[in-house]
Each structure stands twice: as structure tokens, then as C-alpha cells.
C-alpha positions as CSV (number, residue, x, y, z in Angstrom):
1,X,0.0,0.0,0.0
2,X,1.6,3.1,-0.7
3,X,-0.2,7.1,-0.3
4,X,-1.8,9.2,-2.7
5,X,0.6,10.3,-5.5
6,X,1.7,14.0,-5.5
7,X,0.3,17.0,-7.5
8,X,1.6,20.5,-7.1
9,X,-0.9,22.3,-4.5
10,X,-1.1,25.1,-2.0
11,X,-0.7,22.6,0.5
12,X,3.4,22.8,-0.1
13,X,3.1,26.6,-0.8
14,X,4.3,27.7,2.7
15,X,7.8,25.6,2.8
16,X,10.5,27.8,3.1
17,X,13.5,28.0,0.3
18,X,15.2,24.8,-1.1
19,X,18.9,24.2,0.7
20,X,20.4,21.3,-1.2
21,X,21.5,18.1,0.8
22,X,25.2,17.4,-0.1
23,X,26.0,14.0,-1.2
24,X,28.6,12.1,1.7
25,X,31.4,11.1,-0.3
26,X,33.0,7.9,1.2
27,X,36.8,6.4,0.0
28,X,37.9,3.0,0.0
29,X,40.2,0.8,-1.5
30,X,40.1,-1.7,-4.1
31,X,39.4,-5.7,-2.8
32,X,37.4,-9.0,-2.3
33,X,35.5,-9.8,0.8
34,X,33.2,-12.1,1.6
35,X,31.4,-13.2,4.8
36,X,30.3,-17.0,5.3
37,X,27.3,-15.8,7.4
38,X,25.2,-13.1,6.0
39,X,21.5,-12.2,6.8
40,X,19.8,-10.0,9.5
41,X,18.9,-10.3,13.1
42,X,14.7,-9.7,14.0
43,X,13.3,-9.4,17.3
44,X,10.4,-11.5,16.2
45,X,8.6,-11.0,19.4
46,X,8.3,-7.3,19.0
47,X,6.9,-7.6,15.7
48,X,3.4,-9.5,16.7
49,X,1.2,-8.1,13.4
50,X,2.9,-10.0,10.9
51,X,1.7,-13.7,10.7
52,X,3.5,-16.1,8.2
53,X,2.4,-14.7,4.7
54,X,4.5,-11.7,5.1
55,X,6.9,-13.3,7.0
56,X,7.5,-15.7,4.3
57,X,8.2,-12.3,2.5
58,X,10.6,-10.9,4.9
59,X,12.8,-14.4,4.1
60,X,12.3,-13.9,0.6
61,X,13.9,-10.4,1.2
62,X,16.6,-12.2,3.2
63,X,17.1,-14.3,0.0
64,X,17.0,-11.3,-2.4
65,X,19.9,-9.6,-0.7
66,X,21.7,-12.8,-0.7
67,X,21.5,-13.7,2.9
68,X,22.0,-17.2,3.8
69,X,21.8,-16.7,8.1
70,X,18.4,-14.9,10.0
71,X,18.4,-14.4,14.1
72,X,14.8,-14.5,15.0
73,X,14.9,-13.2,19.1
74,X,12.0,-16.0,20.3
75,X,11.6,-14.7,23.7
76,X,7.6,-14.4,24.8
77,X,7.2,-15.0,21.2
78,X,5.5,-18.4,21.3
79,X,3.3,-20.5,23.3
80,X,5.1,-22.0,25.4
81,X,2.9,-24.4,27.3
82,X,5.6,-25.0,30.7
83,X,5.4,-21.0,31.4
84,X,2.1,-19.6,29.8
85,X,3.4,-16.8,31.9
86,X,5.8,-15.8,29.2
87,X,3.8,-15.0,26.3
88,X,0.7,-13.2,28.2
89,X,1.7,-10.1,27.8
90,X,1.7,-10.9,23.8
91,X,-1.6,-12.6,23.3
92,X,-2.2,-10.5,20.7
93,X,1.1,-12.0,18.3
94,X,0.5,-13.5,15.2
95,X,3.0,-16.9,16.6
96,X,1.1,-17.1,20.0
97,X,-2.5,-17.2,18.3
98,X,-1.4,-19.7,15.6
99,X,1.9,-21.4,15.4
100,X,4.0,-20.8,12.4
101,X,8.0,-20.7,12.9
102,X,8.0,-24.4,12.0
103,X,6.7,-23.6,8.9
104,X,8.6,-20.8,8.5
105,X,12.3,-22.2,9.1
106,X,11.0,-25.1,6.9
107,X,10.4,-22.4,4.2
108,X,13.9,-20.9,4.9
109,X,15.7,-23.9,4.3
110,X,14.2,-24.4,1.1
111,X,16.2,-21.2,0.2
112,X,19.2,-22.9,2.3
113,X,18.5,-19.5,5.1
114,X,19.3,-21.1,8.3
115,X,17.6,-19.6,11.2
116,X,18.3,-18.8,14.8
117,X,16.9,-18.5,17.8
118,X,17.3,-15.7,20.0
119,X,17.3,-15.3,23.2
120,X,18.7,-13.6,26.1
121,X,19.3,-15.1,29.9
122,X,17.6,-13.8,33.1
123,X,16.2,-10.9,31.6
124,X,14.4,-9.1,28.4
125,X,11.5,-9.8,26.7
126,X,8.7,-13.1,27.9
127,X,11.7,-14.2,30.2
128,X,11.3,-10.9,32.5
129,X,7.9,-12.0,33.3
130,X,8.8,-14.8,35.5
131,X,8.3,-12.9,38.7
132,X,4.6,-13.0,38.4
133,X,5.5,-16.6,39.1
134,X,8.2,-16.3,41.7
135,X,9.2,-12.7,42.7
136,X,11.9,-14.1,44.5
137,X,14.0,-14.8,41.3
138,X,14.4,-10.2,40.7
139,X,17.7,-9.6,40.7
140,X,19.2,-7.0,43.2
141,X,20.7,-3.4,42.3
142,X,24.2,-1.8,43.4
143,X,21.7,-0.7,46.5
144,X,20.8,-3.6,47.9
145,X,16.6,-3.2,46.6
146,X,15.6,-5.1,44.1
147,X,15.6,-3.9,40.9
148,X,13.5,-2.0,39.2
149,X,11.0,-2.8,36.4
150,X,12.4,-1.9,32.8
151,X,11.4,-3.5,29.6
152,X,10.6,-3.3,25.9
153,X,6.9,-4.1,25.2
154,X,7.6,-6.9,27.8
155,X,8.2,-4.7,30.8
156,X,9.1,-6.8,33.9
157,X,12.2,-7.6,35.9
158,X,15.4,-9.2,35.0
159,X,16.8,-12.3,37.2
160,X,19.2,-13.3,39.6
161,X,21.6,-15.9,37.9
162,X,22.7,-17.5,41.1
163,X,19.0,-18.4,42.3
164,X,18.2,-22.0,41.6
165,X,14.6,-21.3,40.0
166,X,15.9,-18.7,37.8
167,X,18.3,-21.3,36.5
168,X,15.5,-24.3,36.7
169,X,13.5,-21.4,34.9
170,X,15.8,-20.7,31.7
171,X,16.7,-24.2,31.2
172,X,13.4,-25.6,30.8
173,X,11.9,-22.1,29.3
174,X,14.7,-22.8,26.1
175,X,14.6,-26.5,26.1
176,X,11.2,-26.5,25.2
177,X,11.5,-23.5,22.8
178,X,14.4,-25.5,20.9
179,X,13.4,-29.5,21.2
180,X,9.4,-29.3,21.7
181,X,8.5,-26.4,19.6
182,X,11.7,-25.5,16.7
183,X,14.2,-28.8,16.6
184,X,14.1,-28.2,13.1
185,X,16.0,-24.6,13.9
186,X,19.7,-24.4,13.0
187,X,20.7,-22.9,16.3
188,X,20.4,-20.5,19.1
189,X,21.7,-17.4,20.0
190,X,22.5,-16.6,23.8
191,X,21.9,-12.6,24.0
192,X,24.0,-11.6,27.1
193,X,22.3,-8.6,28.9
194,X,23.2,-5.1,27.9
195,X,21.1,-3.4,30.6
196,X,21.6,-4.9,33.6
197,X,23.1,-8.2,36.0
198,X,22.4,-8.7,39.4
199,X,24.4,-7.5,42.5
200,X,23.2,-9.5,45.4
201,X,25.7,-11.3,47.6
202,X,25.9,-14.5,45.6
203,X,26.1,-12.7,42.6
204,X,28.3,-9.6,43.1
205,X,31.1,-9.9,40.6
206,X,30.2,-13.4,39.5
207,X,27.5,-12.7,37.5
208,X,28.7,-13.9,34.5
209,X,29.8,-17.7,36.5
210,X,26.6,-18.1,37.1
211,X,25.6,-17.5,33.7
212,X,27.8,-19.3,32.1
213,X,26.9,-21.9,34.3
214,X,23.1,-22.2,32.6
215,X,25.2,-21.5,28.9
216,X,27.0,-24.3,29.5
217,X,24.1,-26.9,30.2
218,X,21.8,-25.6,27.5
219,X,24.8,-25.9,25.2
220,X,25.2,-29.4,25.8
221,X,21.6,-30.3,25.6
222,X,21.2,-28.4,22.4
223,X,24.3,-30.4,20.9
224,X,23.1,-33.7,22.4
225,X,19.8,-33.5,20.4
226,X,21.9,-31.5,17.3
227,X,25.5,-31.8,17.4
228,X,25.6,-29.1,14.3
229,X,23.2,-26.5,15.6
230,X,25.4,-22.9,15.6
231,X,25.0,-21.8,19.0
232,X,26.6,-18.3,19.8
233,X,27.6,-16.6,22.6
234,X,29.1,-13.3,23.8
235,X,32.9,-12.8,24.5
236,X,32.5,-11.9,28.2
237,X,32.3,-15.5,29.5
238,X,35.6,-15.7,28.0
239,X,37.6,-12.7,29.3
240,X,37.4,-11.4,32.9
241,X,37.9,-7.7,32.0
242,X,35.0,-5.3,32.6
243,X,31.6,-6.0,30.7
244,X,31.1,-2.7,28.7
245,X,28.3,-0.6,29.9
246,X,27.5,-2.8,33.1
247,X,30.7,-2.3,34.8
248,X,31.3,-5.9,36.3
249,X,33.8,-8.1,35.3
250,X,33.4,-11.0,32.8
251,X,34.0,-14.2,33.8
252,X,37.2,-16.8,32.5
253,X,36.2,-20.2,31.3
254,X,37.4,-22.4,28.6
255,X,36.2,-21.4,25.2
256,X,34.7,-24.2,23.2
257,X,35.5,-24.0,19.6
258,X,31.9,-25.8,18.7
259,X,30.6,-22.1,20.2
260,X,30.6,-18.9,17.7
261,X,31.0,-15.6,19.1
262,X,28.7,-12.3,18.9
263,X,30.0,-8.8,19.0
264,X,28.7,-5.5,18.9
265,X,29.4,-2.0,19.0
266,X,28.3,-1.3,22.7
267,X,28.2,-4.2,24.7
268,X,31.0,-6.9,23.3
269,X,33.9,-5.8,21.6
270,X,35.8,-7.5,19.5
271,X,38.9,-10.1,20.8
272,X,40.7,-11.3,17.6
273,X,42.4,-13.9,20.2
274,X,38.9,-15.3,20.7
275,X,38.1,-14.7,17.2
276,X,40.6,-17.5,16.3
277,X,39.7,-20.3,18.8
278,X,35.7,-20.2,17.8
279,X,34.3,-22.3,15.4
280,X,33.1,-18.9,13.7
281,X,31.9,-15.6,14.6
282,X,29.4,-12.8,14.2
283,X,29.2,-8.8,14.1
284,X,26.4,-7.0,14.8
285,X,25.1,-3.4,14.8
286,X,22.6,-1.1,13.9
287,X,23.3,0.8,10.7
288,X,20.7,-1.0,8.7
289,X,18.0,-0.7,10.4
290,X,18.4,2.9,11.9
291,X,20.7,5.0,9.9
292,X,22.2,5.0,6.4
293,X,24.3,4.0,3.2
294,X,27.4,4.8,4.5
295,X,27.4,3.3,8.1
296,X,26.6,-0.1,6.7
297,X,29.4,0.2,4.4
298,X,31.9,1.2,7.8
299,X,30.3,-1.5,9.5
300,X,31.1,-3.8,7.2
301,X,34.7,-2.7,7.4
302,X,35.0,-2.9,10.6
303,X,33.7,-6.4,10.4
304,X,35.8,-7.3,7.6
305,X,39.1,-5.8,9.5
306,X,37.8,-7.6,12.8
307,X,38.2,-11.2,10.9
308,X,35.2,-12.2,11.7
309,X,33.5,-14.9,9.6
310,X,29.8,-13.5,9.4
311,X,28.2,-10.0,9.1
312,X,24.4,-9.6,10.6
313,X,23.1,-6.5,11.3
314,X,19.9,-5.8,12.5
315,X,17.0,-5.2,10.2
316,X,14.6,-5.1,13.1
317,X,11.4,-2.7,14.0
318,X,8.7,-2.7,16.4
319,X,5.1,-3.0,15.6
320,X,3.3,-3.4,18.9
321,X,1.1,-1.1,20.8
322,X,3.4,0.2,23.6
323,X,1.9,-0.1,27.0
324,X,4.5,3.1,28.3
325,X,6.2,6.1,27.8
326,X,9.1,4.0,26.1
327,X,12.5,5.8,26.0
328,X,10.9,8.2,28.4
329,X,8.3,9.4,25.6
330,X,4.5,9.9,26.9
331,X,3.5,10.7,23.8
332,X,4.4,6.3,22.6
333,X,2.1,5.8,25.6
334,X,-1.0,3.4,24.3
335,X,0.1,3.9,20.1
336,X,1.5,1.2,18.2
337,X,4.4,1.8,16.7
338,X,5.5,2.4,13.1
339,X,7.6,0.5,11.6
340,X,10.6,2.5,10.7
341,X,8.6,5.6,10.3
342,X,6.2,3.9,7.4
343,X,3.3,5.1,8.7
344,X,1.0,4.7,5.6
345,X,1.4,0.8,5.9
346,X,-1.4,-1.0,7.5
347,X,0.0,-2.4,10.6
348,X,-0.1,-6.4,9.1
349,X,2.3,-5.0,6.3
350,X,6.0,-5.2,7.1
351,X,8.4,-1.9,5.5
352,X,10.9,-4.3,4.0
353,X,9.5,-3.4,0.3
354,X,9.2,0.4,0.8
355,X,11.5,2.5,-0.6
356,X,13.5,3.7,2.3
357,X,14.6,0.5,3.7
358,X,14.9,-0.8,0.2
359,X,18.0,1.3,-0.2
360,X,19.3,0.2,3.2
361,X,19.0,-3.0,2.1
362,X,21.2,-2.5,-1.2
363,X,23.6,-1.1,0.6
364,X,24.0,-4.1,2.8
365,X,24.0,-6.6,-0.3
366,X,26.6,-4.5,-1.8
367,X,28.7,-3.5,0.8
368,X,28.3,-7.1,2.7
369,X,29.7,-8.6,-0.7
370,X,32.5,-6.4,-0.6
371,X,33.2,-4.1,2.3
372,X,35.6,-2.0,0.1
373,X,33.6,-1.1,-2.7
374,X,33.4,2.9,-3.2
375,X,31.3,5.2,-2.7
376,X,31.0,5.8,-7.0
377,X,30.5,2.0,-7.0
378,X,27.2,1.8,-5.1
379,X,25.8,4.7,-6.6
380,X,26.1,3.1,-9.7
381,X,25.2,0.2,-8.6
382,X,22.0,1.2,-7.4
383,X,21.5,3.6,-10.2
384,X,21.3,0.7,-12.1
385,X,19.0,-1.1,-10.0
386,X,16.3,1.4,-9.4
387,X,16.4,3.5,-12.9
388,X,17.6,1.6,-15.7
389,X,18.5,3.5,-18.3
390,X,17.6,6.9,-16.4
391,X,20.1,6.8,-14.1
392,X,21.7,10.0,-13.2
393,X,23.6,11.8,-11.1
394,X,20.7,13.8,-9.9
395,X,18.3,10.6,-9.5
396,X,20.8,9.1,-6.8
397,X,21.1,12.4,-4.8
398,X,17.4,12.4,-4.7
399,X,17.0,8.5,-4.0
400,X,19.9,8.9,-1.3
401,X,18.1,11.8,0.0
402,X,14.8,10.4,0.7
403,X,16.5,7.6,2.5
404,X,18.7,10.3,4.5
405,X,15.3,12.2,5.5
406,X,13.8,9.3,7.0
407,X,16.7,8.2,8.9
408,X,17.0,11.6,10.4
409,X,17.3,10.7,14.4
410,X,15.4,7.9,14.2
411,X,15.9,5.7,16.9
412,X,14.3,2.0,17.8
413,X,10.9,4.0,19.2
414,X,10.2,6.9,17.5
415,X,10.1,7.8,13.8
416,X,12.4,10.7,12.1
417,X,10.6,14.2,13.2
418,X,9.9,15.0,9.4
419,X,7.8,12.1,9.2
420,X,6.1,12.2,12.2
421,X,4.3,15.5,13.7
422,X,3.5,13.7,17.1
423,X,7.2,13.6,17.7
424,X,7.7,16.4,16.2
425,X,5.2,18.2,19.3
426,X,6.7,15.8,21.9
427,X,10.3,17.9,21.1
428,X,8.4,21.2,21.1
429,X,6.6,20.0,24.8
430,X,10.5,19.1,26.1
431,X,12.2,22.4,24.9
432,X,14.1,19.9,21.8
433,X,13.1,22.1,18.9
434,X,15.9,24.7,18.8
435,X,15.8,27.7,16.1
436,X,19.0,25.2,14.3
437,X,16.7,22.0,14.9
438,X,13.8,24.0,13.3
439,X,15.8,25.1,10.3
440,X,17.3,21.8,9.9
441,X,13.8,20.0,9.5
442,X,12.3,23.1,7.4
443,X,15.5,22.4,4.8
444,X,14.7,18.7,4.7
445,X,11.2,19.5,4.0
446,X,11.9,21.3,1.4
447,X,14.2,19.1,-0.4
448,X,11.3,16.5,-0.2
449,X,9.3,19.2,-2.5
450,X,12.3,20.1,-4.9
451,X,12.1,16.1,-5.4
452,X,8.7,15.4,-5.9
453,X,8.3,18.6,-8.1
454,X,11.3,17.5,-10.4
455,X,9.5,13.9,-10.7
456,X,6.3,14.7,-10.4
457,X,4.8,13.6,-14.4
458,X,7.8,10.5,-14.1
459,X,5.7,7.5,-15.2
460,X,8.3,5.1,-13.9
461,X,8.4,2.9,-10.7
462,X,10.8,4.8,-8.9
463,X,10.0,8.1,-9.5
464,X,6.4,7.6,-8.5
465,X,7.5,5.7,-5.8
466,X,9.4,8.7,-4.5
467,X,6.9,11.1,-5.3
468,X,4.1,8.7,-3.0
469,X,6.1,9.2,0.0
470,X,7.1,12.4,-0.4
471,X,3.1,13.1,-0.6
472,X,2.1,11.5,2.5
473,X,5.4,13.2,4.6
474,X,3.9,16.2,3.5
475,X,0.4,16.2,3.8
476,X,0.9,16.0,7.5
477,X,2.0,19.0,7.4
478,X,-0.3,21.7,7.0
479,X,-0.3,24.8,8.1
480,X,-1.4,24.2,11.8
481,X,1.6,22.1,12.0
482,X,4.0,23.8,9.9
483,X,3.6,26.2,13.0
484,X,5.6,24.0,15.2
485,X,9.0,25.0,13.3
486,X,8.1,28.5,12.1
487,X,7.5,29.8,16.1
488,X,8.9,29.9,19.1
């Protein structure tokens, strides 16, 4: 479904003068690279309106950008019939009303995508529930109280790791997820926290043993039932140096090679002396999903200079109704989300087609192919691929700078403020819209008219695709609105 296509009206009459985006010019040198693993990482359970049709899609947009590898993050994402408690805050997911990832890695393997399961231990999404159970699994802050609630749509209490239920919990919560509901998945991947551990007595500074611990036994009973199933894990039960972000040391236990290793920006760097006693080995971060062109192309560097073996961003969004001020926003409070800021899709259609995500996804295919291709070579690469014989210079700054627009401080919540007027207000309310932050969004919204204007009687796909999005971006603004950037 995409919006109404543009005509010139008075509705675009009041945008200020045009102030040309400059086109990022990126360097790089000449070579081959290829990673064994490629695909995209999902939280599945934070995406509960798409059922299996369109995730059948998503795959087939794995496949299309020649992934071969797709993280699906399980937790409170199926009905789970041990702890019912898990998925009752997600009744309304496509999965828990009818089961479908069987089908669904079945499907991916008939494109040879393997699919893992993700997961993350004592805490996050489904699993964070559990005190409704047992409240005395809550893990303990640096104060001594018990910690306090935090979530994403799941919003409960992470666990302490050294409490035997928490432990009996996990085991028995992922067994079933990986031998009763998905043994025909390829593998799992074990999430380490990135928000929070517990500091009570028994766990103070040996968090991560006690995690381990519980790695270590579902490992085993994964490879019992599967002896090939990837199973992934994050550097810090490895090293005993201080866990970025949380500020507790990691734990030192004996790597086995079977495991592959997971690294991100923020919360596991890289260890190239790890890196070569793993069977294989994964980076992760955000650029696909959240910003642009350019960052997937320095992530993949970065991967690529790392030695990892496997490159898999996120592609993920959110399409739930949020249940609180998320990321300290009232204004998410009780709306469902938009899926990267797409808001004329109905919320049963994923944004994996539209045009702005379309580009991101390019830029992965390309750049994951070969991390040192140029900046001239993707543009003329995706000249090629969304005008044909009408590529131009002037058709890739204008593609480029659609995708740039709605990228523009988007984060995992909220949608760029040029597509979204609600956020847009909720800045205004909290003192963010600044006379520079003003002009900067009145410039953007005026290179959004200088595009549609120059493409306006274009009869070809992409043209008229830009020119539908550029309609519905600025039909919410109308004069009431425009308001918000033109006064104090």
C-alpha cells in the first residue's frame, strides 16, 4: 500500500526556500571480501502483526539480498505451554495465536537460510515476566533493593543468575522453545544482557559464572539433540575484564571451539584472540536498520578488518502497541508503533518493500559482498538497479536523499521528526526544537518538495514511488503544523 501520488498544491506553498543536501562522499580501496554468514537479526517478538504470509516475505527479502543466516529473538514470542506466563503479555502476536515458525524455518531452508533463535538469559522480553511466578528470582541493584521494572513491550524484571529457579527457569523455558516447539532450527543465540546483572551477595562480581553456568548446560543439551546447531555466545564469559556498559567483570572459562561468538558496538567488543579459537563468529550493529548507506558500508569494514567470519546487522522494528512512555516518551504511551517511520502501511504490512529501507537493504547486499567497494560504485550500482537507463547523477542524490530524511534521528521508538508530527510536538513540549533543529527540518522538508516537483509527471516505478512518499510526509504538514518549526 503506498499514499496518494503527489500534485503541485497550495498545500506545499508555505515551505521555506530549497537548501540542497550534499551527497557524503566515502573512500575505499580496491578488494574481495566475503562473509560466510550473512543475513539479518529480527526481534520477532516485537513484531506480533505480521503472521506467516508476510513473513514468508521478509525471508524472501533475506534471500534477495543474498542472505544465507536470519536471528529471530524468540523470547515471549510463542506459546510456550511450561510457562504460559511468558507469552501473556503478547496474546495479541500472530505466533502465539497460531503457530508458524516451523513452517517458517522449513520455508527458509528451502532457500538454504538457516535460522536462529534468539534469546537472552535472566532478563528481556517473555523471560522478564517470571516474577509474576516467583518474585523471588528479581535480581538486586548496586543498593541492595531489588531492581527496578524496565522492559521493551515486555516490561518486567530481570533475574538473579545465582537463584536455583531462575536457572530451573531458563533451562526448561529454552529446552522446550528449541526440542518441543523448533528442533528443526539451526541454532540459538544466547543474548548476554546489555542493561543490567544482578548484584546481590551471591552474585556480586560473579555474575557472568553463574551464567555461564546455565550457557553451558543448555549448550550441551542443544548439541546432544543436534550436534551441528550454531550456538553463539558473547565474548564476556571468556575474558574477565569489565563488561562494557555494566561495569562488572566478565568471567574466565574455557572457550569451546563448537561455540561462535557475537560482537557489537556497545556491549562486546571485539577479541581477535577469541576470534581465532571459535568455530566462527558474528558482528552486529545497527546501521541497517536505523541509519544510512554509508554506516553499513563502515560497519562492514569494521567487520571485515575484525576477521570475523559473518556479518548480521539488525534489520529489526517494532510493531506493537506500547503499554508506556518508552524511552521516556509519553507521547508512545497506548500507540502502536511504526515501523521504521512507514506510517502509511497498515500495521499487518512489514516496511521491508518500501522504498526507504529498500535502499538500506542494497547497501547491505553490496557493501556485505565487498566491504571495500566505493562510494561511486554503489551509486552506480543502485543507479542501475532502481532506474535503468535513467540513471543519473541527480536521481541518486534524490534516492539517497529520501533515505537520509527518513533516517533523520530515528531511533528503535520513535520515527524521524519530518515524518512524524506527534514527535515532532513531543520535542516542542521538552524544549528539543531549537531555532537550528527547526531550520534543519524546514531544509529537509523542502528538499522533499524540490524532489517530488522535479518527478512529479515521471511515469516510472521509482519516481512515482518517491513522489508517493514524499506526498504523505507532507500532507501532515499543514499549516497548523508547519507552525511548530516556524514559532517559538
Amino acid at each position: 500500500m503506498t499514499p496518494t501520488h503527489i500534485r503541485r498544491s497550495t498545500r506545499v506553498a508555505f515551505l521555506l526556500a530549497f537548501i540542497v543536501v550534499p551527497t557524503t562522499v566515502v573512500t575505499a580501496q580496491n578488494s574481495e571480501a566475503v562473509f560466510a554468514q550473512r543475513g539479518y537479526y529480527f526481534t520477532f517478538c516485537r513484531m506480533p502483526t505480521y503472521g506467516l504470509a508476510e513473513w514468508k516475505d521478509i525471508l524472501d527479502c533475506v534471500h534477495e539480498d543474498n542472505g544465507n543466516t536470519v536471528i529471530l529473538w524468540m523470547g515471549g514470542a510463542f506459546r510456550s505451554k511450561t510457562y504460559p506466563i511468558t507469552w501473556e503479555y503478547n496474546r495479541d502476536h500472530k505466533n502465539v495465536q497460531a503457530d508458524f515458525v516451523h513452517e517458517l524455518i522449513d520455508y527458509a531452508h528451502s532457500m538454504d537460510i538457516r535460522v536462529l533463535l534468539g534469546i537472552t538469559p535472566f532478563g528481556y522480553d517473555g523471560v522478564n515476566q517470571y516474577y509474576k511466578v516467583n518474585s523471588n528470582t528479581i535480581a538486586t541493584q548496586l543498593n541492595g533493593e531489588k531492581v527496578n521494572r524496565f522492559g521493551i513491550h515486555s516490561w518486567g524484571y530481570n533475574m538473579c543468575a545465582s537463584n536455583s529457579e531462575s536457572q530451573s527457569f531458563m533451562f526448561g523455558y529454552v529446552h522446550e522453545m528449541m526440542s518441543d516447539f523448533y528442533s528443526n532450527s539451526d541454532g540459538l543465540l544466547i543474548e548476554s544482557s546489555d542493561y543490567a546483572v544482578c548484584y546481590c551477595d551471591a552474585c556480586w562480581n560473579k555474575f557472568f559464572d553463574h551464567e555461564f553456568q546455565w550457557v553451558r548446560k543448555i549448550s550441551d543439551d542443544i548439541w546432544s539433540g543436534n550436534p551441528n546447531a550454531t550456538i553463539i555466545v558473547y565474548p564476556r564469559y571468556f575474558v574477565d575484564a569489565e563488561v562494557p556498559v555494566l561495569g562488572v567483570p566478565g568471567s574466565r572459562h574455557e572457550l569451546d571451539p563448537r561455540w561462535t561468538l557475537f560482537f557489537t558496538p556497545h556491549s562486546a567488543h571485539i577479541d581477535k584472540e577469541l576470534i581465532s579459537k571459535a568455530k566462527s563468529s558474528i558482528w552486529w550493529d545497527d546501521s541497517t536498520a536505523l541509519r544510512r548507506p554509508e554506516d553499513v558500508q563502515r560497519n562492514a569494514r569494521i567487520a571485515q578488518a575484525a576477521g570475523v567470519s559473518g556479518y548480521i546487522p539488525s534489520l529489526e522494528t517494532f510493531s506493537y502497541v506500547a503499554t508506556e512512555p518508552e524511552a521516556g516518551q509519553p507521547w508512545l504511551h497506548g500507540r502502536r508503533h511504526v515501523p521504521l517511520g512507514m506510517g502509511w502501511l497498515a500495521s499487518t504490512q512489514h516496511p521491508y518493500r518500501e522504498l526507504p529501507i529498500k535502499i538500506q537493504r542494497s547497501a547491505y547486499r553490496i557493501f556485505s559482498s565487498n566491504p571495500n567497494a566505493s562510494n561511486e560504485q554503489f551509486r552506480a550500482e543502485i543507479g542501475r538497479e532502481y532506474f535503468d537507463d535513467r540513471v543519473d547523477e541527480q536521481n541518486i542524490d534524490d534516492l539517497l536523499a529520501i533515505q537520509d530524511i527518513f533516517a533523520l534521528e530515528r531511533t528503535w521508538y520513535q520515527p524521524s521528526p519530518i515524518v512524524c508530527i506527534e514527535r515532532c510536538r513531543a520535542l516542542k513540549d521538552a524544549g528539543g526544537l531549537t531555532p537550528e533543529t527547526r531550520k534543519l527540518y524546514l531544509d529537509r522538508l523542502n528538499k522533499l518538495k524540490e524532489i517530488a516537483e522535479r518527478h512529479e509527471h515521471s511515469e516510472h516505478t521509482t519516481e512515482r514511488e518517491m513522489c508517493h512518499l514524499i506526498d504523505w510526509v507532507l500532507k501532515q504538514w499543514d499549516p497548523e503544523a508547519i507552525q511548530l518549526l516556524t514559532t517559538e
